[in-house]
Residue, then its C-alpha position, 0 to 999 in steps of 0.5 A: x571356273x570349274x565349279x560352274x563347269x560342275x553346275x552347268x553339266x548338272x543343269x544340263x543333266x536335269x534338262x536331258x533327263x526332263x526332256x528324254x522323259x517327256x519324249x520316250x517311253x523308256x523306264x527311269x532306270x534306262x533313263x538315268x543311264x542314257x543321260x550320263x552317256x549323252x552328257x559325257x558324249x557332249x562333254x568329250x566334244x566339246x573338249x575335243x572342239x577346243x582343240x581347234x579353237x586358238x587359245x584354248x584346248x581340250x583336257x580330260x581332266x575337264x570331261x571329268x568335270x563335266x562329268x561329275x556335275x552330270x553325275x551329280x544330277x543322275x543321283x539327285x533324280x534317282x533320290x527324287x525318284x526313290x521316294x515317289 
Protein backbone atom coordinates (compact mmCIF):
# COMPACT_ATOMS: atom_id res chain seq x y z
CA UNK A 1 0.00 0.00 0.00
CA UNK A 2 2.84 2.22 0.57
CA UNK A 3 4.36 1.66 -2.42
CA UNK A 4 1.77 2.59 -4.47
CA UNK A 5 1.37 5.90 -2.12
CA UNK A 6 5.18 6.32 -3.61
CA UNK A 7 3.96 5.83 -7.34
CA UNK A 8 1.06 7.81 -6.99
CA UNK A 9 2.78 11.25 -5.76
CA UNK A 10 5.72 10.37 -8.25
CA UNK A 11 2.81 10.53 -10.97
CA UNK A 12 1.53 13.21 -9.36
CA UNK A 13 4.74 15.07 -9.35
CA UNK A 14 5.18 14.35 -13.56
CA UNK A 15 1.44 15.68 -13.95
CA UNK A 16 2.45 19.18 -11.75
CA UNK A 17 5.50 19.90 -13.43
CA UNK A 18 3.98 18.98 -17.15
CA UNK A 19 1.25 21.39 -16.58
CA UNK A 20 3.21 24.11 -14.53
CA UNK A 21 5.45 24.02 -17.46
CA UNK A 22 2.92 24.48 -20.18
CA UNK A 23 1.28 27.40 -18.14
CA UNK A 24 3.93 29.51 -16.59
CA UNK A 25 7.15 31.04 -18.02
CA UNK A 26 9.38 30.18 -15.06
CA UNK A 27 12.91 28.37 -15.49
CA UNK A 28 13.05 24.61 -14.92
CA UNK A 29 15.11 25.18 -11.94
CA UNK A 30 12.10 27.01 -10.24
CA UNK A 31 9.85 24.64 -11.89
CA UNK A 32 11.48 21.61 -9.92
CA UNK A 33 11.17 23.43 -6.79
CA UNK A 34 7.53 24.54 -6.90
CA UNK A 35 6.43 21.28 -7.71
CA UNK A 36 8.19 19.50 -4.57
CA UNK A 37 6.31 22.54 -2.48
CA UNK A 38 2.88 21.93 -3.93
CA UNK A 39 2.83 18.12 -3.93
CA UNK A 40 4.38 18.01 -0.31
CA UNK A 41 1.68 20.88 0.59
CA UNK A 42 -1.38 18.37 -1.17
CA UNK A 43 0.50 15.52 0.78
CA UNK A 44 0.19 17.27 4.24
CA UNK A 45 -3.66 18.05 3.63
CA UNK A 46 -4.57 15.29 3.05
CA UNK A 47 -3.13 13.63 5.95
CA UNK A 48 -4.40 16.16 7.94
CA UNK A 49 -8.23 15.64 6.19
CA UNK A 50 -7.84 12.14 7.37
CA UNK A 51 -7.82 13.24 10.68
CA UNK A 52 -11.57 13.84 10.51
CA UNK A 53 -12.32 10.70 8.49
CA UNK A 54 -13.72 7.82 10.75
CA UNK A 55 -11.25 4.91 10.74
CA UNK A 56 -8.38 6.57 9.34
CA UNK A 57 -5.64 9.28 10.54
CA UNK A 58 -3.08 11.46 9.38
CA UNK A 59 0.86 10.17 9.86
CA UNK A 60 3.96 12.02 9.08
CA UNK A 61 5.34 9.38 8.48
CA UNK A 62 2.84 9.24 5.30
CA UNK A 63 3.50 12.81 4.19
CA UNK A 64 7.24 11.31 3.83
CA UNK A 65 6.09 8.86 1.78
CA UNK A 66 4.51 10.99 -0.44
CA UNK A 67 7.07 13.00 -0.38
CA UNK A 68 9.53 10.64 -1.47
CA UNK A 69 7.51 9.48 -4.65
CA UNK A 70 7.42 13.47 -5.56
CA UNK A 71 10.94 13.31 -4.90
CA UNK A 72 11.62 10.67 -7.06
CA UNK A 73 10.10 12.52 -9.75
CA UNK A 74 11.65 16.08 -9.56
CA UNK A 75 15.18 13.87 -10.27
CA UNK A 76 13.89 11.69 -12.94
CA UNK A 77 12.68 15.33 -14.86
CA UNK A 78 15.86 17.14 -13.97
CA UNK A 79 18.09 14.00 -15.53
CA UNK A 80 15.59 14.38 -18.37
CA UNK A 81 16.54 17.75 -18.49
CA UNK A 82 20.27 17.44 -17.99
CA UNK A 83 20.63 15.58 -21.13
CA UNK A 84 18.71 17.88 -23.41
Amino acid sequence: KKTANLGEYLILGLLLFSTLKKTTALHTTSLLWLTLILAIIYASTDEFHQVFVPGREGRLRDVLIDSSGVITSVFVIKKRFEKT
